[in-house]
KOLGU-848416 format. One record per residue (C-alpha): y, z, x; residue in three letters. Coordinates in steps of 0.001 Angstrom, whole numbers, plus 500000, padded with zeros to 6 digits. Each point is the difference from the previous one (the first is absolute). Layout:
// residues N
YZXALA/...
***
This chain:
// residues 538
650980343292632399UNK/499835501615503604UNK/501037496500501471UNK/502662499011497576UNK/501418502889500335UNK/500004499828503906UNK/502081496458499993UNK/502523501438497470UNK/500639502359502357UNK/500219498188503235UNK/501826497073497725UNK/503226502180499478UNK/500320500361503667UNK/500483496221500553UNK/503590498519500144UNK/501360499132496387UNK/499633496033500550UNK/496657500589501008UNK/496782498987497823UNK/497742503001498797UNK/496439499081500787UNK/497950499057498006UNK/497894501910497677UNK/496277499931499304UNK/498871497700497449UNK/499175501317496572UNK/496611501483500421UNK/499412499885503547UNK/498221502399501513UNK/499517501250503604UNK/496208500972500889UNK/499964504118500309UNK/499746500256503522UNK/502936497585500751UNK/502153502006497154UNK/499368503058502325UNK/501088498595502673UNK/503801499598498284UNK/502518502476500914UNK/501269501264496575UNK/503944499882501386UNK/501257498226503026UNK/503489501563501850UNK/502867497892498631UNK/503775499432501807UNK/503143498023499106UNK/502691500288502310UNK/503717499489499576UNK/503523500814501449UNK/503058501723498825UNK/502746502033500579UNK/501709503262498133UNK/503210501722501021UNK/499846503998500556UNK/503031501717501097UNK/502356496739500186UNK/497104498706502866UNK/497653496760499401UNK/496450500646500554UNK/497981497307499841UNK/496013500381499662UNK/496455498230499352UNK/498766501023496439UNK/496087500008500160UNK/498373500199496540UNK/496144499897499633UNK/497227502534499833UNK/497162501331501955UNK/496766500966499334UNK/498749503647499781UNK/496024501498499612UNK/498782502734498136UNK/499738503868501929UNK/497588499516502700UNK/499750496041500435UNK/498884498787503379UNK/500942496706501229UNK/496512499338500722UNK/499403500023496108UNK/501235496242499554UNK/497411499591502406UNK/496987501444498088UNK/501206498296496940UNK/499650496869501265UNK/496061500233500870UNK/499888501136496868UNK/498527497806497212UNK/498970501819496696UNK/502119500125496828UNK/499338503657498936UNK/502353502646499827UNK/499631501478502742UNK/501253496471501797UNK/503135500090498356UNK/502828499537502328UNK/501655503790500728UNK/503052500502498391UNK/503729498491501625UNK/503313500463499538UNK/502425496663500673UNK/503320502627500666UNK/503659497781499447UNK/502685500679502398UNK/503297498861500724UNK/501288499965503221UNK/503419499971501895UNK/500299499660504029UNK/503806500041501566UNK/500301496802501949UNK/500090500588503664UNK/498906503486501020UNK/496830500363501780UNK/497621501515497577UNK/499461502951502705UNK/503750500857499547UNK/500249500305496301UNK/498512502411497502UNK/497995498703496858UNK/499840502116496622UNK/496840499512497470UNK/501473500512496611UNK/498875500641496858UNK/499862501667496199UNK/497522502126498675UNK/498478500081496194UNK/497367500368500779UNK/499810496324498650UNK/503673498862500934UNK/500798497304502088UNK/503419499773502123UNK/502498498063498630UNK/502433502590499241UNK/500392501022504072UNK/499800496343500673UNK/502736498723497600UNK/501961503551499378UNK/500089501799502796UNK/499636498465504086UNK/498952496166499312UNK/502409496943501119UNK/500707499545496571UNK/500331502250497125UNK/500189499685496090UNK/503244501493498163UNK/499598502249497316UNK/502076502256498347UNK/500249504017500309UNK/498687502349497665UNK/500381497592497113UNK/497340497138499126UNK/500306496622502088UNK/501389497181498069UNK/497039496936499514UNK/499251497020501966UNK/501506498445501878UNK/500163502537502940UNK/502145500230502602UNK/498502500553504232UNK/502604500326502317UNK/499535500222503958UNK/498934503745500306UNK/502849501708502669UNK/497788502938499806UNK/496977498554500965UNK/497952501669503361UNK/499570496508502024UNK/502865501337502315UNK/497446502845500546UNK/497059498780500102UNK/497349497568498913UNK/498598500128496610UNK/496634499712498314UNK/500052500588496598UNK/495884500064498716UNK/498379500529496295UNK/497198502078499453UNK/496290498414499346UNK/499798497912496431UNK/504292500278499451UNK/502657497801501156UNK/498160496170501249UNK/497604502778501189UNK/496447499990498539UNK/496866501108500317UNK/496273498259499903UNK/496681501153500495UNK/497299502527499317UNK/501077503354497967UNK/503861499093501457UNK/501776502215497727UNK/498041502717501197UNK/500633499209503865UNK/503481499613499980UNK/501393502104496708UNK/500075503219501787UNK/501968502682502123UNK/497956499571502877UNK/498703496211499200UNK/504035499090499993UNK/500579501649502779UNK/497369498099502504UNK/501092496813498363UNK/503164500258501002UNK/499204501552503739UNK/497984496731500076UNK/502625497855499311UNK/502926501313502371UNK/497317500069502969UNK/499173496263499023UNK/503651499244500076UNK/500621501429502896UNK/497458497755501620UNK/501060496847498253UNK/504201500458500878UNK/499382501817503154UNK/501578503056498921UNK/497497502568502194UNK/503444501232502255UNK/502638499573496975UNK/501264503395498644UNK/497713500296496958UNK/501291502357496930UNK/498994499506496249UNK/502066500317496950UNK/498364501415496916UNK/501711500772496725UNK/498062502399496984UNK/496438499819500108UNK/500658497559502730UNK/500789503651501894UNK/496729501084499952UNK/498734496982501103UNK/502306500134502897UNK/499338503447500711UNK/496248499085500483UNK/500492497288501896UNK/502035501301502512UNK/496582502282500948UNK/497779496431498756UNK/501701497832502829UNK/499680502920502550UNK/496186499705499441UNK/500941496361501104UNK/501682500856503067UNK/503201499165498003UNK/503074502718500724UNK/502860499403497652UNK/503470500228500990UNK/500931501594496529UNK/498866500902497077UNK/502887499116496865UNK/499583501332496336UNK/501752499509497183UNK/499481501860496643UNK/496788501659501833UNK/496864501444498230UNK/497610501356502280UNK/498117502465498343UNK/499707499092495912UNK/499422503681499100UNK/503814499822499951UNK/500090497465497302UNK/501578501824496586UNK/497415498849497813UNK/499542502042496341UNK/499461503824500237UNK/497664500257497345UNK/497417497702501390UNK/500432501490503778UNK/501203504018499470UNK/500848501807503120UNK/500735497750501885UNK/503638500517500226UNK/501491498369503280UNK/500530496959498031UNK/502685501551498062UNK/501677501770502814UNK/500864496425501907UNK/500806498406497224UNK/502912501939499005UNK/502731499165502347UNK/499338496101498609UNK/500121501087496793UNK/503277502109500982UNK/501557497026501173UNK/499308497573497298UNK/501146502881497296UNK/503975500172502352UNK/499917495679500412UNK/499741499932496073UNK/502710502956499988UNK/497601502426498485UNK/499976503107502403UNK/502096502716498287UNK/502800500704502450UNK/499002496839501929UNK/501447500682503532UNK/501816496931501905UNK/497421500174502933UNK/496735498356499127UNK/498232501375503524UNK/501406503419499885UNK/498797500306496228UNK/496391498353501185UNK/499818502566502861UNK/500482502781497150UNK/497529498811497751UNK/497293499441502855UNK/500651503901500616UNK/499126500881496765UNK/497407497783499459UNK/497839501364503257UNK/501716503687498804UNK/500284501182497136UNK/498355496987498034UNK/496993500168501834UNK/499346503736500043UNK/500140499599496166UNK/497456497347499590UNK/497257501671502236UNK/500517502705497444UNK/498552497871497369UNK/499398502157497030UNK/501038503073501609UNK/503619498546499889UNK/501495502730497508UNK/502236498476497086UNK/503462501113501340UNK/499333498567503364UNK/498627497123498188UNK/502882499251498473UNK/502196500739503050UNK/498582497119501788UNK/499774497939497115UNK/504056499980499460UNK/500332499628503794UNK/497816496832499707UNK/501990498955497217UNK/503561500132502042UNK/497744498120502810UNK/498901497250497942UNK/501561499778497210UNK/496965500373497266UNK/500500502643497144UNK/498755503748500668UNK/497579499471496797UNK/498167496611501301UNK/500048501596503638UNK/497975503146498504UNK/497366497835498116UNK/499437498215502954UNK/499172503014501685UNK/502785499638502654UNK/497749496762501637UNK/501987497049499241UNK/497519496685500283UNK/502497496970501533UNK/499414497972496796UNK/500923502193497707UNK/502487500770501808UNK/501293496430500337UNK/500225500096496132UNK/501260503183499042UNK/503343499635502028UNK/501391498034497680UNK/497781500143496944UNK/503628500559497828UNK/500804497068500705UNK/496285498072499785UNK/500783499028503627UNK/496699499837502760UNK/500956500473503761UNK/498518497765502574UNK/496564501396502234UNK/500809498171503343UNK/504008500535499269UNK/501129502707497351UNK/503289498651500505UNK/498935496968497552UNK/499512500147496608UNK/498160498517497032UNK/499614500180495992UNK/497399502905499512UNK/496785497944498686UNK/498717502635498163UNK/502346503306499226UNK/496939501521498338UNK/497877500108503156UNK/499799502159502706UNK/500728498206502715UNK/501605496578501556UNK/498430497172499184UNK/501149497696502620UNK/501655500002502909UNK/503697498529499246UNK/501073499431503578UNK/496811497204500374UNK/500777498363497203UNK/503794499560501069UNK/499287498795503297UNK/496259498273499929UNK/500257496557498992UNK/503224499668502119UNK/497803500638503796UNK/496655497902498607UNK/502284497682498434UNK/501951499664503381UNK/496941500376502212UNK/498637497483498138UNK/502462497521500550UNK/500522500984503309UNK/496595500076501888UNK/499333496569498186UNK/502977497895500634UNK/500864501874503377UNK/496803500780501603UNK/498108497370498533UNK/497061502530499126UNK/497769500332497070UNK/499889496609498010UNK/497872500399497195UNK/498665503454500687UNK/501708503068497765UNK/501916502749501734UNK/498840503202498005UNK/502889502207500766UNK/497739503425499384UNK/496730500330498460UNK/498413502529497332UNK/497483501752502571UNK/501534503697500128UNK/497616501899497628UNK/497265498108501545UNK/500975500559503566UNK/497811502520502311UNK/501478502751500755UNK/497969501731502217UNK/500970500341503840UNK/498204501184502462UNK/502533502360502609UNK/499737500751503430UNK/497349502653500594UNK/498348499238496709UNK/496133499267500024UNK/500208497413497028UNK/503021499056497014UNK/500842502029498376UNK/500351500563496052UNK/503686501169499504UNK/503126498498499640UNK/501080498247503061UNK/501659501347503022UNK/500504498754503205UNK/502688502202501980UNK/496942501163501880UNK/499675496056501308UNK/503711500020501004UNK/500016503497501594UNK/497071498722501636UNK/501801496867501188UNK/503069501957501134UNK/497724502165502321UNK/498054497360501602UNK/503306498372500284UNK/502844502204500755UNK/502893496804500346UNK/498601499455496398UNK/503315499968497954UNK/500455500083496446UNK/502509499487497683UNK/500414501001496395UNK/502002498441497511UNK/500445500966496197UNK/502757499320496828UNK/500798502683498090UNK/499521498569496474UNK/496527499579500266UNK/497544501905498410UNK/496895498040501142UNK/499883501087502819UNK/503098502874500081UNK/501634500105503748UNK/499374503678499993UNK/496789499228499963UNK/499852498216503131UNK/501892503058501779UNK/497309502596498707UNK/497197497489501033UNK/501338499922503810UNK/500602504158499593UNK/496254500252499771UNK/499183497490502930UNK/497799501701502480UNK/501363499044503245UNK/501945502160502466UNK/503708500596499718UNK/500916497575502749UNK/497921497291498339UNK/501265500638497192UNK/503401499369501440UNK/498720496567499782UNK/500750499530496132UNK/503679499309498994UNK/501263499595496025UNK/502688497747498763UNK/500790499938495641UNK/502110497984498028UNK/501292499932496860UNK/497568497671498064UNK/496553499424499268UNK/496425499554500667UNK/501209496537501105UNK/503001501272502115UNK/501331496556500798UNK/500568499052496233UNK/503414502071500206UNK/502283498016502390UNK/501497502482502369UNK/496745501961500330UNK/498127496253501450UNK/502968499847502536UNK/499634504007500706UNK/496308499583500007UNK/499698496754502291UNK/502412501730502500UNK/497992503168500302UNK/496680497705500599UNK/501462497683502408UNK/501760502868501929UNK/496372501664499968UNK/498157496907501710UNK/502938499799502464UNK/499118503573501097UNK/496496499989500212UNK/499097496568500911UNK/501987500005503772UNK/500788496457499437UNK/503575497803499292UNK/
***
């Protein structure tokens, strides 16, 4: 299978007149040592031209689309070697475990590559690939869909993308190991590439590589993470360091660095209460969108800017009280909460004044059997299930989904002339089986807790003190709540001119901040003005 597999792969890269090779006869078999000897993926490339308008100016660019090929932690080039004088069939001569890792590519014609700054970009999951930056938020082209309502079916409509960062810089838009065209072959390969750490070396592998293969070494280099894509980026920006790599900037959107933030259910994880302090202000905001803050004020920030007092005030002090919280201070908070977020005084007591995001999502508007979105509150669906506790599904994916794979499909297909035959697997089902361990600066070995890796970018920022980083975050979502990402960067531990380093931008949308129009063009302005600063170049 090793060698079929192989020629698929290096078949898609050929022009579409071109003939795939042919494949091995029925049966066929290659003696063990010789099977060795084949590479499990080979790099693939298809090149082709183009041209989108940004800001009323043509920019016209080479699209590359193809993949490259990454190892497992600690490969050696000289492995390929060994291999090869290698000629037993037992396990132990099983070919280590590779990633083939899909990108898609855009270069602006006619700037030296020296001269012009080139962004890595991608999503997060863990298990997501990165269509929705590619074809909703800075591609050349970018699928319609409606806002805050459910997207219409097939067919879809992609327009030229005016908001697109080509008139910023270039663009590399990568999936993970095993999503996307990306996949991954080899001995125990789950287990070398589905993992905090694992994910991050892949990906330091495959910028480095790129950077080789384009000639990119002198280009102003920044990446571009969104969600869990975040932490990824945070650890990379200290992973390419290690590779004599210093990034230019450092760009989240809808960050999660450290998971113990994550506002999971308080009976299975009691006292641990930061969770529910960031998460309020998102909650806060989704409660005044759907016009259920008592006395809802005209000014969303100056209301947010209230409710993130009292949530690291008042709120806070009565949660590290636990069960020393007496009942008429109890119930203080719990009809302050209620004004906040819109929930009855009676639920908000049986939940002990810790509100998990999913229930919350489907208590709002329980009256009226109505589900709010995860990524986007602002959406809404048909409650699945008004007996249970919590959402069952994420409305604001199923209104926009099939619209980017749909479109993507279509797109990198009949545009880029990549991936006949071959499935594009828009996310994959790997994040209760994904490793979570991660190994910090300073730490002897991984460590057994919920990731966190602002040590790895306060580490960065130190080696690196031109290390800039911007944060980005919507205010409707409560997968990752924006005032989360503020408290995460409260708590780096750099010094205060460092930390002078780290600006914030927010809009008023979701996770996916680009799926609300005037946040993408508010958004896109803020990055490209951000690589204009920091990269010294036109």
């Amino acid at each position: 299978m090793i060698p079929i597999l192989a020629a698929l792969l290096a078949a898609q890269a050929a022009p579409a007149s071109a003939q795939p090779p042919e494949p091995p006869k029925a049966g066929a078999q290659k003696p063990a040592a010789e099977a060795e000897k084949e590479p499990l993926f080979k790099p693939t490339e298809v090149k082709s031209t183009g041209s989108v308008t940004v800001g009323g100016r043509r920019i016209a660019y080479q699209a590359v689309a193809g993949t490259l090929v990454v190892h497992s932690k600690g490969w050696e080039d000289t492995d390929a070697i060994e291999n090869k004088a290698k000629a037993g069939g037992d396990d132990d001569d099983k070919p280590k475990a590779e990633a083939s890792m899909f990108y898609t590519a855009y270069f602006k014609n006619g700037i030296p590559a020296s001269d012009r700054p080139i962004t890595f970009l991608f999503n997060g999951g863990p298990g997501s690939s990165t269509v929705w930056l590619h074809m909703g938020a800075f591609g050349p082209v970018r699928v319609q869909t409606a806002d805050a309502v459910h997207t219409p079916p097939a067919p879809y409509s992609v327009v030229n993308n005016d908001q697109s960062l080509l008139d910023a810089s270039d663009l590399v838009f990568i999936d993970a190991p095993g999503v996307g065209f990306s996949r991954i072959a080899g001995k125990d390969k789950e287990k070398a590439f589905y993992g905090v750490d694992q994910d991050i070396d892949a990906f330091a592998q495959f910028i480095t590589q790129f950077l080789s293969k384009y000639g990119r070494w002198n280009s102003p280099k920044y990446v571009f993470g969104e969600s869990y894509g975040t932490m990824r980026g945070a650890g990379l920006a200290l992973a390419l360091q290690n590779k004599d790599v210093d990034l230019n900037g450092l760009i989240l959107l809808s960050d999660i660095l450290n998971w113990d933030f994550l506002p999971d259910d308080p009976q299975i994880n009691p006292g641990v209460d930061y969770p529910y302090i960031v998460s309020l202000p998102t909650y806060a905001a989704t409660a005044w969108y759907h016009n259920r803050v008592a006395n809802r004020p005209a000014d969303l920030q100056a209301f947010l800017a209230e409710v993130e007092g009292f949530a690291t005030g008042e709120y806070a002090l009565a949660l590290i009280k636990g069960n020393d919280l007496q009942p008429d201070e109890r119930q203080r908070i719990a009809e302050k909460l209620s004004a906040y977020t819109g929930l009855s005084v009676p639920y908000l007591l049986k939940t002990n004044l810790r509100i998990q995001y999913g229930a919350f999502q489907k208590e709002l508007l329980a009256n009226q059997e109505q589900t709010t979105g995860t990524l986007d509150t602002r959406f809404l669906g048909a409650t699945l299930d008004p007996l249970s506790k919590v959402a069952s599904y994420d409305p604001q994916s199923s209104a926009i989904s099939a619209a980017y794979v749909g479109a993507f499909n279509t797109y990198v297909r009949q545009t880029l002339h990549y991936g006949e035959g071959v499935e594009f697997k828009s996310g994959i089902d790997i994040y209760g089986d994904w490793d979570y361990k991660h190994q910090p600066p300073g730490a002897s070995k991984p460590l057994i807790a919920l990731p966190n890796v602002l040590p790895d970018l306060a580490v960065a920022m130190k080696q690196d003190p031109d290390l800039k980083v911007m944060v980005n975050g919507g205010y409707y979502d409560v997968s990752t709540p924006y005032f989360a990402g503020k408290f995460e960067m409260r708590h780096l531990p750099v010094p205060a001119n460092i930390l002078s380093n780290v600006e914030y931008h927010y809009y008023e949308s979701g996770h996916m901040v680009y799926a609300h129009p005037p946040s993408l063009k508010a958004i896109h302005d803020n990055v490209a003005d951000f690589i204009r600063r920091t990269s010294n170049t036109r």
